[in-house]
N, C-alpha and C positions, 0 to 999 in steps of 0.2 A: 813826792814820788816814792814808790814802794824800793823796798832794798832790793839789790839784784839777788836774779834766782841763779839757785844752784848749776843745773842745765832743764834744756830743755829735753820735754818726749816728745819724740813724734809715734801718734800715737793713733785709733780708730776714732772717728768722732762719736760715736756713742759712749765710746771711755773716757773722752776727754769731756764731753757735757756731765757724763756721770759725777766724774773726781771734781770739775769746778767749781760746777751751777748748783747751786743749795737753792731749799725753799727760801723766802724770804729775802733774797740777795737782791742789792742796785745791780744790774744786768744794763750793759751797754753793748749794742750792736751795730755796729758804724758801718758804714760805707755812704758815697756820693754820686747818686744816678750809677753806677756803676759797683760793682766788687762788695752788695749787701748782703750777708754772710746768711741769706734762705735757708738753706741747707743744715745750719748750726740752728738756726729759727726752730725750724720743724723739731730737730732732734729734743728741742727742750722742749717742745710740747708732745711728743713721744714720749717723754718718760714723764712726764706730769707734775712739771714741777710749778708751782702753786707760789704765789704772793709776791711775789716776781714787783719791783720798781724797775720798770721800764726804762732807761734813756733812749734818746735816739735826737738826732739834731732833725730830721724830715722823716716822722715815721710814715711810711708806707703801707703796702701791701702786707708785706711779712708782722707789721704790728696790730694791725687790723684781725690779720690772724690771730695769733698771739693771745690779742685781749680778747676776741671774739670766742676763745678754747677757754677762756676762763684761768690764764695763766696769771695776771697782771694785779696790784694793789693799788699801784700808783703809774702814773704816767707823766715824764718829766720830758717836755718836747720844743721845737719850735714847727713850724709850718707842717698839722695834717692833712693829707690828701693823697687821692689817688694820682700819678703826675697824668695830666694831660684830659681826668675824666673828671675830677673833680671829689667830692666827698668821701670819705670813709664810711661805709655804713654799719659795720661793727663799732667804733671808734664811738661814731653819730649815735649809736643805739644805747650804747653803756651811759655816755654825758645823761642823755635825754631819760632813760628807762631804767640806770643799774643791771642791763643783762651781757652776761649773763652773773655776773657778779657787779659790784660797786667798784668804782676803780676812782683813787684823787686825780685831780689834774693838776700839773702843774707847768703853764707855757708862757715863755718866753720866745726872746726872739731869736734868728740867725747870728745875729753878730755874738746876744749874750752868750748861747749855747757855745758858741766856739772860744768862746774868751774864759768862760766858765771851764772846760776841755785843757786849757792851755794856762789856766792858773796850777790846776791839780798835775800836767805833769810838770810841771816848774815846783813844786811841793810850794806856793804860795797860799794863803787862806782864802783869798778874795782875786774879785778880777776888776779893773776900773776900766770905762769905757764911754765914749759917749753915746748917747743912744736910752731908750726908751722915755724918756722927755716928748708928753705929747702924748701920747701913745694910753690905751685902756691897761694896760700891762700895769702901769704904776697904779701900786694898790690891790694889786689882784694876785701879784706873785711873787716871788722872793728876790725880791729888788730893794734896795735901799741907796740913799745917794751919800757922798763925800762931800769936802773941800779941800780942791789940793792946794796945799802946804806952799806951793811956789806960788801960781795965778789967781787964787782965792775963786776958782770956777767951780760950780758944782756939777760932779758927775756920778754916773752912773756906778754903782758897785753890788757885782752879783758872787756870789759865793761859787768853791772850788766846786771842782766834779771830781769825785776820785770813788768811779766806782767797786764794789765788790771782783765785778768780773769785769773784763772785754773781750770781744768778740768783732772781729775782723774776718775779710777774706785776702788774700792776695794771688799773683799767678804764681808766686814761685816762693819757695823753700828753699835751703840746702840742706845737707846732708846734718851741720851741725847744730840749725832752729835758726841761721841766720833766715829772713823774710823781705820781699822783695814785691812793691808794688810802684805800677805805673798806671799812667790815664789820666783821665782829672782827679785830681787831690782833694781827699776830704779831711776827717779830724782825726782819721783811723791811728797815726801815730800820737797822735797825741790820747787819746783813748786808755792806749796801750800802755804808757809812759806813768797816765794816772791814775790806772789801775790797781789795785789789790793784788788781781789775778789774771793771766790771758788766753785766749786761745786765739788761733790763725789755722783757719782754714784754706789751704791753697791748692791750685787748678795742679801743680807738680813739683815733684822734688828733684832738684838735682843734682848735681857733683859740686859745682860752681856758682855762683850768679853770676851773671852779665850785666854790667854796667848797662842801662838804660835809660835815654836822654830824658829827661824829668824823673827819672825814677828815686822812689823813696825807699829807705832799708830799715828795716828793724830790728836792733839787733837779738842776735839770740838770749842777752843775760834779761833782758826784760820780756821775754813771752816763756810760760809756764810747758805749752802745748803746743805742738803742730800737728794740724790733720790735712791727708791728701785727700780732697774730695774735691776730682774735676767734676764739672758745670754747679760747682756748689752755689753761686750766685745765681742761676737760672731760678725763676724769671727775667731778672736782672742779670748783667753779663760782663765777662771780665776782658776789658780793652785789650782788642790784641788779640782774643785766643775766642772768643765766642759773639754773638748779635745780642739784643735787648729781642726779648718777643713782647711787642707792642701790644698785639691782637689778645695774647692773656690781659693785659692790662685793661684792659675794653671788657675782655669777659667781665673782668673780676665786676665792675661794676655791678652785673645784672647779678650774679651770682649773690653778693654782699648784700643784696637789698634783703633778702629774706630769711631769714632764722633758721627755716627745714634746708633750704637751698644751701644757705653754706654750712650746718652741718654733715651734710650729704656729700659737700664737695671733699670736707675736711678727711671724714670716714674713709674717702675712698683714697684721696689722693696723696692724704699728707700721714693720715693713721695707719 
């Protein structure tokens, strides 16, 4: 885990993409079905930032994009797709075609991703687990097994994640970069925890937080930046404060099949 920061900015998200996101950085962008930080998404393919290793524990839509803009170098995932339609076809297109640039792959599963998440903010080097035994994975990705020292079992052990950047969204701020998310829980703290660097983009800032029954806090010594951008998760939506629009999801599909079609969408909607 990185040393704590000085204080936080809270700051415009074009200035905090600016000051964070370098070419060439491990970029992680978390959230789960809910609070996926879109909006920070676009902004680093607004300013063009180039060679970009992807993480993401279920990249979606916003990665699709991403590597379809010619941002990405590598791609470090567990489960691609569009929820609910099936395939990525940017994603589909780079594996199969190299377009619009080459991008590595490198996938594992849900369990590794998250345990991988939660070695690095623990500042441990490795993560033990059971799990990928069986599976096409072994062999193919950065997995190697143990023997623990007590049961003489062998398990699973995949390396830390401790990206350059993270990138989260949550609903709330305060005044001082404390950060404040609810709904269902993804890796987004731990993300942030085994990060380099952070940023947090949230639906608002306030005086206070409010204790919130499951709610997660982040504190301010570990995030770099906060930006106010409400509906920043839209497409995607922040429990509580906005809906998921399904019916883009649906789009996205036809739009993504075609090359002219989503640079056209990109042009218009995201450039």
């Amino acid at each position: 885990m990185p040393a704590a920061r000085s204080r936080t900015q809270i700051v415009s998200l074009s200035e905090a993409i600016a000051e964070l996101v370098h070419n060439g950085d491990a970029v992680a962008l978390e959230g789960f079905t809910h609070l996926i930080p879109f909006a920070a998404g676009h902004e680093v393919i607004r300013q063009g930032r180039r060679d970009l290793e992807l993480i993401r524990m279920t990249p979606d839509v916003l990665y699709d994009q991403m590597v379809g803009m010619g941002c990405a170098r590598k791609l470090v995932f567990s489960y691609a797709g569009n929820p609910g339609v099936g395939s990525l076809h940017r994603i589909r297109d780079v594996v199969e075609h190299g377009w619009p640039t080459p991008v590595e792959i490198e996938e594992h599963s849900h369990a590794g991703m998250a345990n991988r998440y939660a070695a690095g903010a623990a500042a441990l080097p490795f993560a033990v687990l059971r799990g990928y035994s069986g599976t096409d994975l072994v062999g193919r990705t950065n997995v190697t097994s143990v023997i623990c020292p007590f049961t003489g079992e062998e398990l699973a052990a995949v390396p830390a994640l401790n990206p350059d950047v993270a990138i989260v969204h949550a609903q709330e701020a305060d005044r001082r970069g404390n950060v404040q998310l609810w709904g269902i829980p993804g890796v987004q703290k731990e993300a942030v925890l085994a990060a380099r660097r952070s940023l947090v983009t949230v639906e608002r800032i306030v005086d206070e937080l409010e204790p919130r029954p499951g709610g997660v806090v982040i504190p301010a010594w570990v995030v770099d930046a906060v930006s106010e951008v409400p509906g920043g998760a839209y497409p995607s939506y922040a429990h509580g404060i906005g809906e998921r629009d399904n019916d883009f999801y649906k789009r996205w599909d036809e739009v993504s099949r075609d090359r002219d079609a989503f640079r056209a969408y990109m042009e218009e909607d995201v450039l």
